[in-house]
N, C-alpha and C positions, 0 to 999 in steps of 0.2 A: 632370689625369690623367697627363699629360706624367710629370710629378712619381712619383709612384705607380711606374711604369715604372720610372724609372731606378732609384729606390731598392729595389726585387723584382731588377732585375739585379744591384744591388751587394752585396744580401744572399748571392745566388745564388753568386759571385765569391769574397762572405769567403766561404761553406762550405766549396770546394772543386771546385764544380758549376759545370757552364753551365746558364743559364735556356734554361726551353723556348722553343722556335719557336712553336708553336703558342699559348703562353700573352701571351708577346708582342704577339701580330697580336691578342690577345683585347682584349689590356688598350688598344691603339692603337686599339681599333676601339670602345670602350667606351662604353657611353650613359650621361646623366646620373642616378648614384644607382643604377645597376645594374650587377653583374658576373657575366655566364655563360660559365662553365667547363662547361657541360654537353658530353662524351660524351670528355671532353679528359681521355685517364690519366693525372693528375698523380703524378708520383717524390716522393719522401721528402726531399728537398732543395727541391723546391717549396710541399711543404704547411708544412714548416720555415717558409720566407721568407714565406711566403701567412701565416702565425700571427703572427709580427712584425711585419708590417704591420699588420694587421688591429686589432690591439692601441689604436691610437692614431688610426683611420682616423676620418672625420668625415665622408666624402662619400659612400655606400656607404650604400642603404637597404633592397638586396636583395642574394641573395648566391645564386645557382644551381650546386651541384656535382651534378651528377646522371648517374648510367651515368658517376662518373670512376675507376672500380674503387680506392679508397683501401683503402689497406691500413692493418691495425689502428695501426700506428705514426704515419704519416700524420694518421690522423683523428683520432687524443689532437694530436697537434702542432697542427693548426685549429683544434680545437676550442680548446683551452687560448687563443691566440691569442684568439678569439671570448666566451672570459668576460669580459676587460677591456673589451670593446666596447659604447659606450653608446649607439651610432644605426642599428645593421644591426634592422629590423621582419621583414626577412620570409629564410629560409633553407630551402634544398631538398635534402636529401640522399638523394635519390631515386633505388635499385638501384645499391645502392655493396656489400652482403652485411657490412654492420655486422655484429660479433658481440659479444666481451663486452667486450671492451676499448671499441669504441665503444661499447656501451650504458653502462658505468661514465662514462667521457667526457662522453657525452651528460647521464647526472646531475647528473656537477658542473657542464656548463653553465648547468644550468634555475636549478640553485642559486643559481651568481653571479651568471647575467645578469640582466641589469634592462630589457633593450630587444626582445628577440626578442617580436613577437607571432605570427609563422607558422609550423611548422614542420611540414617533409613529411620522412618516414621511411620510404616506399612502397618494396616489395621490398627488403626487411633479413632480417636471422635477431633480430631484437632479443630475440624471444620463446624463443629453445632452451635460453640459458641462465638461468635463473631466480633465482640468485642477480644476476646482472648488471641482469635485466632488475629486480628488486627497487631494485634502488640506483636505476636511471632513474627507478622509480614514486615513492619516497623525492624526489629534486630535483621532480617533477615537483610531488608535496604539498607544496612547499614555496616553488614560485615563483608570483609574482603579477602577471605579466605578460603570459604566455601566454593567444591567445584561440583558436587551429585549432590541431590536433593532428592530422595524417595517419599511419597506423600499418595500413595494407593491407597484407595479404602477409608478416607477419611473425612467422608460426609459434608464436603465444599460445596457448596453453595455459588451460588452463581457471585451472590456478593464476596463470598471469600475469594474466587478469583477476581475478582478486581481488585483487593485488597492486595494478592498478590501479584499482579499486573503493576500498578503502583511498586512493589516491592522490586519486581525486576526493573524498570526505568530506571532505580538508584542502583544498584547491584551491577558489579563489574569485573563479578568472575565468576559466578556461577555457569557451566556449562551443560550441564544434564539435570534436567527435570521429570520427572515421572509420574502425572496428575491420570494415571490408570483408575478406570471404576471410582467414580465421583459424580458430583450431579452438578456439573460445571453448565451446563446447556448452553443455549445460544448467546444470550446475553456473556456470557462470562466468557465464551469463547470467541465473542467479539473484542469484549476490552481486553484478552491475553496478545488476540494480531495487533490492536491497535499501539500495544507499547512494545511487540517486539523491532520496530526498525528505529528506536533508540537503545536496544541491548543487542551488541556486537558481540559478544562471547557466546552465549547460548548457543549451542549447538545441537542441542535433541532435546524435545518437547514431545513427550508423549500423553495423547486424547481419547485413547480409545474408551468406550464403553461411559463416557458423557454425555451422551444424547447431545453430541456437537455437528450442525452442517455439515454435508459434505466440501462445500463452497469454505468454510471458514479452517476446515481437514487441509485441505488444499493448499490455501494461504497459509496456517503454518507449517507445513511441509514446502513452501516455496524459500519462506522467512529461512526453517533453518538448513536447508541446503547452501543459501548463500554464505551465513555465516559459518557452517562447515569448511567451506572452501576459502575463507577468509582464514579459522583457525589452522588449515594445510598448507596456508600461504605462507601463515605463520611459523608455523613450524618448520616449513621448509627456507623459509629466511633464517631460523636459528642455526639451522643443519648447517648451512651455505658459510653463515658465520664462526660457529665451530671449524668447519675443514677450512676456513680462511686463513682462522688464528694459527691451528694445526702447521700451514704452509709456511705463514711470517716466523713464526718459531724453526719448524727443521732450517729455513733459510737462514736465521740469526744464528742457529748452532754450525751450518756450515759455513759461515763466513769467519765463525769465531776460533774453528779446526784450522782455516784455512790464514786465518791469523797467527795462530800457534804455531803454528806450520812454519811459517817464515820468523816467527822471532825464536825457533830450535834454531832454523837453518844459520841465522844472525849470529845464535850463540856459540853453534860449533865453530863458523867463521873466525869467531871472537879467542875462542879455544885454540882452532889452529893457529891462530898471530901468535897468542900467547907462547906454543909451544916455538914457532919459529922464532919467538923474539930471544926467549931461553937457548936453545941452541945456537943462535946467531948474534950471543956477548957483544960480541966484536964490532957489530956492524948496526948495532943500536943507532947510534949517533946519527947515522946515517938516515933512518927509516922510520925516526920520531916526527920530523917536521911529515914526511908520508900519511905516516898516522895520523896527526893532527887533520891533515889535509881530507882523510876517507873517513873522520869521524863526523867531520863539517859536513859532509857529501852525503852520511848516514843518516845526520840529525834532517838535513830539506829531505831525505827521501823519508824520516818516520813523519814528520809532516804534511808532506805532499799523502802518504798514507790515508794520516788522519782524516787531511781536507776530501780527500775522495773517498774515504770509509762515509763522512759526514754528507759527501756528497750524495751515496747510495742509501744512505740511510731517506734521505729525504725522497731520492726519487723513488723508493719503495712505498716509504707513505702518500705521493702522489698517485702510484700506480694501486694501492689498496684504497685508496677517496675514488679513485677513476673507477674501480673495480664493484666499490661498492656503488657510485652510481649509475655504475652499466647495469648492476641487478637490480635497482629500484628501476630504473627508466626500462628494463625489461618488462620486471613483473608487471610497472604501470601499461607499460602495451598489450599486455596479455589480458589483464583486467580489460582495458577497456574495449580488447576484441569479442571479447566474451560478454560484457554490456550492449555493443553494437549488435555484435547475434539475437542475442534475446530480445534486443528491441525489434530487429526487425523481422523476427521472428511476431512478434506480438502486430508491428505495421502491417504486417499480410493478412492474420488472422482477423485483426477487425476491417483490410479491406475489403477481406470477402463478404464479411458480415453484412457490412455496409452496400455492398453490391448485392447481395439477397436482398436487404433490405429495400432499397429503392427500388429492386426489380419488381419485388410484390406491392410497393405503391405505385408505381407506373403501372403494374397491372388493375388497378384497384382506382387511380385514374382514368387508365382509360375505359372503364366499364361505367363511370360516373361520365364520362365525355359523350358516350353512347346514349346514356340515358338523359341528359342533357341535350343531346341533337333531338333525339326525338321528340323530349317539350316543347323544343324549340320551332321543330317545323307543325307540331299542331298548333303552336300558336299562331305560329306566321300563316296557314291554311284558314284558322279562325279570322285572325287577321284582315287575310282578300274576304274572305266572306264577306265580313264585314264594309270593306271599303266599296266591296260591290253595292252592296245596300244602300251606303252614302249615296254612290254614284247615281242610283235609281232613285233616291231622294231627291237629289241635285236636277234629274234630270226632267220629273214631275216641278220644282219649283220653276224651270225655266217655262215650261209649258204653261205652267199658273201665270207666271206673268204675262207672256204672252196672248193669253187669255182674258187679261187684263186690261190690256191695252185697249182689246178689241170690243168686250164686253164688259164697258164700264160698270153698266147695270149692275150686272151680276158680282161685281170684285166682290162685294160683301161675303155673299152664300161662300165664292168658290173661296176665298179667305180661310171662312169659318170649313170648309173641307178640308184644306190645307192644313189648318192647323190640326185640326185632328188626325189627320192623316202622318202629321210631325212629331206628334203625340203618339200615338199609337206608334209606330216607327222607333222615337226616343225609350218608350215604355218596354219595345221588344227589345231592344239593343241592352234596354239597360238589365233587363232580367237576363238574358245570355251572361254578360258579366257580373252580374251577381250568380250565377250557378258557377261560373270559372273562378272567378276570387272571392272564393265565400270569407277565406281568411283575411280579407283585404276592404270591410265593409267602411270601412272609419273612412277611406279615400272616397270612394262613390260616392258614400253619405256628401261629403264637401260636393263632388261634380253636380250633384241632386241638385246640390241647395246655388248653385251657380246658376243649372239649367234653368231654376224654377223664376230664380231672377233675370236670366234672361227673356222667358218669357212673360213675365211681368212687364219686361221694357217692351217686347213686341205688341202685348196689349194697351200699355199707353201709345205707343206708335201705335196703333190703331186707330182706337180712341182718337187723338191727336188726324190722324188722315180722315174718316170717319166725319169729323168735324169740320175737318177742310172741305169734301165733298157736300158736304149738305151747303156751304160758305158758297161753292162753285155752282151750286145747282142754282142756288138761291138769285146769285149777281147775275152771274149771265153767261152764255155758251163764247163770250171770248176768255174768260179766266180758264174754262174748262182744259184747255190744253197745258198754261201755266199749273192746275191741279196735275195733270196724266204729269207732265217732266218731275212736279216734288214726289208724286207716288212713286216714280223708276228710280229716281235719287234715294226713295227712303228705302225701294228693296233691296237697288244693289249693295247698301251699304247693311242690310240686315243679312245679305248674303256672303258680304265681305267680315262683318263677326262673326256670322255662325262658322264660315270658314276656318277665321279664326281660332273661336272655341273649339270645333271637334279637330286642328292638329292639336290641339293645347291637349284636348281627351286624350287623344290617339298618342303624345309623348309621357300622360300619365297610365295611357296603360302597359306602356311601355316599360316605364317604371317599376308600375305595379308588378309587370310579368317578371321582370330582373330580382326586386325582393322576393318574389314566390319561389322561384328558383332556386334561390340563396336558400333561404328558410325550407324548403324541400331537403337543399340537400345537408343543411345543421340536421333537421328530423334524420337524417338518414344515418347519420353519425351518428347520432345519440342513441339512433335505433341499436347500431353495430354496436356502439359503447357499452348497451341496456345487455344485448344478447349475450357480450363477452363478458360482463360480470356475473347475469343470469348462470351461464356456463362453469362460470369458474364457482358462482356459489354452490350449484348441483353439487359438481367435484367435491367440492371441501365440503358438503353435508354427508357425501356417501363415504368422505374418510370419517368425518364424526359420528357415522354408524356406525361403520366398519370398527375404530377404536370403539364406542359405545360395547357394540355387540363381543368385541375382545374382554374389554373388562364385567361384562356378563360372565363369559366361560373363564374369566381369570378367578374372580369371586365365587364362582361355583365349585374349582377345582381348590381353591384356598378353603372352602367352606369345611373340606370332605378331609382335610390334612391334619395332623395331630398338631396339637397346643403348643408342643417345643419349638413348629416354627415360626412363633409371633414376629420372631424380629424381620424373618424373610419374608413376612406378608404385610408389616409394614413398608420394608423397604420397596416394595413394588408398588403398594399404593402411593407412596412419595412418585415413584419414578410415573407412574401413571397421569398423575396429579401435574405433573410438568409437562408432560406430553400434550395435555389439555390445554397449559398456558400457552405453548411452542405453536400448537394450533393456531390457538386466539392471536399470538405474537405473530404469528404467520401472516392471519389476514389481514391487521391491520398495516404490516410490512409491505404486504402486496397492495392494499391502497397508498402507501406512500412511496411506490416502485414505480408504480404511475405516473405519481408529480415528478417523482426524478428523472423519467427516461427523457422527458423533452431538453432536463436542464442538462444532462449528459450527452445528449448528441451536441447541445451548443458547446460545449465545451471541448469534444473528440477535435473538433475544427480548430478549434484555440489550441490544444494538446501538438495537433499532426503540423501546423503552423511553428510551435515551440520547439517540435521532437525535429523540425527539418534542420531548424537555426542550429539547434544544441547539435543534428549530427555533421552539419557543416564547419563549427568550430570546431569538433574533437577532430577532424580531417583535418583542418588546418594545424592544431596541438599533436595530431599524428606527423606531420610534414616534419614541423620544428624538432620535434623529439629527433627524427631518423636524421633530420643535420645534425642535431648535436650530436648525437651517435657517433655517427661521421666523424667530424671535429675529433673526438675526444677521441676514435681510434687512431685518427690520423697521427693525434700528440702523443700519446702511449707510441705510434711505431718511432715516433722521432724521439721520444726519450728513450728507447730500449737502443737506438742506434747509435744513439751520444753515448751511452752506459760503455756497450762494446766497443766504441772506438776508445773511450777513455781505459775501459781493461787493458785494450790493446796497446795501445801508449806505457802504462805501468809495465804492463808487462816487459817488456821491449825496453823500457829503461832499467828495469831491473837485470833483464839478461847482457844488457850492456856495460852497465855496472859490475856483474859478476865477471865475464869475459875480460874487461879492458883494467881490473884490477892489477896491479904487480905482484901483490902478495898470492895471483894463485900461481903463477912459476914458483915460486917459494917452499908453495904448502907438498907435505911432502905425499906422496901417492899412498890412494887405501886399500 
């Protein structure tokens, strides 16, 4: 560190500058792998020389500048310094008021470096400027090293979080985030859930004090739970594979004692011949072809060795393939028992929903079904009214004719009664239903304009009869009768249309009654529609007093504060200011929560149809798994039982071989 020192003064020296005092006593005082500059205003000639060293440094595995007020000059000069560097892990730039020039800086750091995993940017402005703080997000998508990210206090914007949103979808190690006290809001805390289920690493995201949903809080606290338990999954697969290798090793060193073992045993063997061959000159001759013969016997059994050393060696590496897919086909069971939970976990929760829900439209049904019978049987009451009236119409024309017949004289006057009498009848009928279907006038008007032509045709049949009669009076009293039969022929057929026409009436008003109905009950809806937005705008005006009447007494209480704390009555008018959009965003959310709730129930249907299928396959992918399981323990027992009969064979030839030798009567006792 000695070292270090001298060469920061002689940088200091070329520049033109004296090195600080204070950085001095830092750098003499310095502990191993760490250097804190914290609270120490380093000048422009020191972050210079601080950059130049730093470039080439090797012993520095942390690096603390925090509260060292740098100026935009300065921290490009560190920084820059800091890309070349391939062993600083952990840096703290913590209330330095970085702006664009360090946030640019700060990008191309992430870019080039290759070693920083920490970095704290706590009380910056990184976020004001948005093209700068872009370029940061840009290195940040781009680097692969980074796993904490500190970013409190830094004036983010809703756009800056999208910006970084975008940054994490590229980014594939960063794991801890900490966007504390910023002005992320709703917006920005949508596009942070919307890219976290393409970043699998993250595993804490912190939102507090954002002015962020509670609903979007929620969501990323679901997000990174999961990916939590994803990196514990992981970790504990490294564990699992560490103690794996751990076991394949102590087992290769006892197999390899256990080798050495027998090639001592081999060589004392070898030893004792030797000494028996030496004492036993004589009988050489003898015990040579012997030897020849248990060197033969030696060479197939270091063979046969090999081939079953060779042999075990493989069936270990089947039995660690087998091992490692027992723990993948594990963990895959546990994941997916833990997906099935949650799913249906979540399938109860909206079937209850779903059953609230129907229950309050079948309630809300049947109170419209009530109100609907009762239209119904006033109509149908109106209805006999009316058909009564017919009937008393119908019941006078029979009489008129009959009248008729008898007093031809008179058909004229009693005619001209009748009609009027049909008239007057038609006129009452027709104003009852114009007071019942006042909205329905455009139909009538048409029945009007039929009636009025049918009676137009019953006055030229008049006319027309009228002129007959005078024909009959004229000729003589035998056509008279020939007259009376076309008169009955032309009523009953005037009574066979008007029949006619009033079911033809009586199925438009039927009609008419069915649209009124309908159209009742849309008005009724809309009425409910009218009430619930009515309602909800009350609401949301007595929160936009409520807020109004806060920043009254927020403005008043800021009024009365002294001047040093411009910047805190700023930052509240900002936060105030978004609280007003978050409203505005509000309502118009809530009008477009409307259009989606229809398209989301079509949808649950199509979901709970998919979620059935998808949990019928993963049951079938649960079956197959548990056979393979099966399977593969079954072969692991039958190789581990091949292994031991094969030891056992070796063995047993080996003891057979030692036993049934000559040379151990020979060897002499130890």
């Amino acid at each position: 560190m000695e070292e270090f020192r001298r060469s920061y003064s002689r940088l200091c020296k070329e520049s033109g500058s004296e090195p600080q005092e204070a950085v001095l006593q830092q750098l003499h005082q310095l502990p191993r792998g760490r250097l804190d500059l914290a609270t120490q205003s380093l000048t422009v000639d020191t972050c210079r020389a601080l950059g130049k060293l730093l470039q080439n440094q090797t012993l520095l595995t942390e690096l603390v500048l925090s509260d060292c007020m740098l100026s935009e000059e300065g921290t490009t000069l560190l920084l820059q310094g800091l890309c070349a560097n391939t062993v600083i892990r952990f840096l703290d730039l913590k209330g330095n008021n970085l702006r664009a020039a360090g946030a640019e800086a700060l990008g191309k750091l992430l870019r080039q470096n290759q070693s920083i995993q920490s970095l704290t940017l706590e009380w910056n402005n990184l976020g004001t400027w948005e093209d700068a703080f872009a370029t940061f997000c840009g290195g940040l998508a781009a680097n692969s090293t980074l796993q904490q990210l500190d970013l409190r206090n830094n004036q983010i914007s809703h756009k800056g979080a999208e910006e970084l949103a975008l940054a994490l979808k590229g980014n594939a190690t960063l794991q801890q985030l900490d966007l504390r006290w910023n002005n992320v809001g709703l917006l920005g805390g949508r596009a942070l859930v919307n890219c976290l289920p393409s970043n699998r690493t993250l595993w804490r995201l912190d939102l507090a004090g954002n002015n962020v949903p509670s609903d979007v809080l929620r969501a990323v606290e679901q997000a990174m739970e999961h990916n939590q338990d994803r990196h514990t999954a992981f970790q504990e697969t490294q564990t699992r594979t560490h103690l794996l290798s751990k076991e394949v090793q102590y087992l290769q060193e006892e197999k390899s004692k256990q080798f050495l073992d027998l090639m001592e045993t081999i060589d004392k063997q070898r030893e004792e011949m030797a000494r028996s061959s030496q004492a036993s000159a004589a009988r050489v001759g003898q015990l040579q072809e012997a030897l020849k013969e248990r060197h033969s016997i030696i060479n197939a059994l270091k063979a046969k060795l090999q081939m079953t050393e060779a042999a075990l060696a493989l069936s270990e590496q089947k039995s660690q393939d087998l091992g490692e897919l027992l723990a993948t086909a594990e963990q895959e069971r546990l994941s997916l028992s833990q997906r099935e939970e949650k799913e249906r976990r979540l399938e109860q929760q909206e079937a209850a929903e779903r059953e609230s829900k129907l229950l309050r439209d079948l309630s809300a049904a049947n109170e419209k079904n009530l109100l609907l019978r009762n239209q119904v049987d006033e109509l149908e009451r109106k209805l006999k009214s009316q058909q009564e009236e017919l009937f008393l119409t119908r019941q006078e024309l029979t009489h008129t004719s009959a009248e008729l017949k008898i007093r031809v004289v008179q058909a004229e006057e009693r005619l001209d009664m009748e009609k009027r009498r049909a008239r007057q009848n038609m006129e009452d009928s027709e104003k009852l239903r114009f007071k019942e279907v006042e909205h329905m006038t455009r139909h009538l008007e048409e029945s009007e304009r039929a009636m009025q032509e049918r009676l137009q045709r019953l006055e030229a049949l008049r006319l027309s009869l009228e002129e007959e009669l005078s024909r009959v009076k004229a000729a003589a009293l035998s056509e008279r009768g020939q007259a009376e039969e076309e008169l009955i022929k032309a009523r009953n057929q005037a009574r066979l249309e008007e029949q006619q026409h009033l079911a033809h009436l009586e199925e438009k008003l039927r009609l008419l009654a069915q649209a009124r109905d309908e159209a009742q009950g849309t008005c009724i809806q809309q009425k409910q529609t009218v009430a619930e937005a009515q309602a909800r705008a009350s609401q949301l005006s007595l929160q936009v007093e409520g807020q109004r009447r806060r920043i009254e007494e927020l403005q008043q209480e800021l009024s009365n504060k002294d001047q040093e704390k411009v910047a805190e009555v700023t930052r509240v008018r900002v936060e105030l200011q978004e609280q007003m959009g978050r409203l505005r965003a509000e309502l118009t959310a809530q009008e477009t929560l409307r259009e989606k709730v229809a398209a989301l129930e079509r949808q649950l249907k199509v979901i709970a149809s998919d979620h059935r299928e998808a949990l019928l396959d993963k049951e079938s992918e649960n079956a197959s798994l548990r056979e393979k399981l099966r399977l593969k323990e079954a072969e692991i027992a039958r190789i581990r039982d091949e292994e031991a009969q094969r030891a056992s064979f070796l063995q047993n030839a080996v003891l057979a071989y030692v036993q049934g030798s000559p040379l151990r009567s020979l060897s002499p006792p130890k």
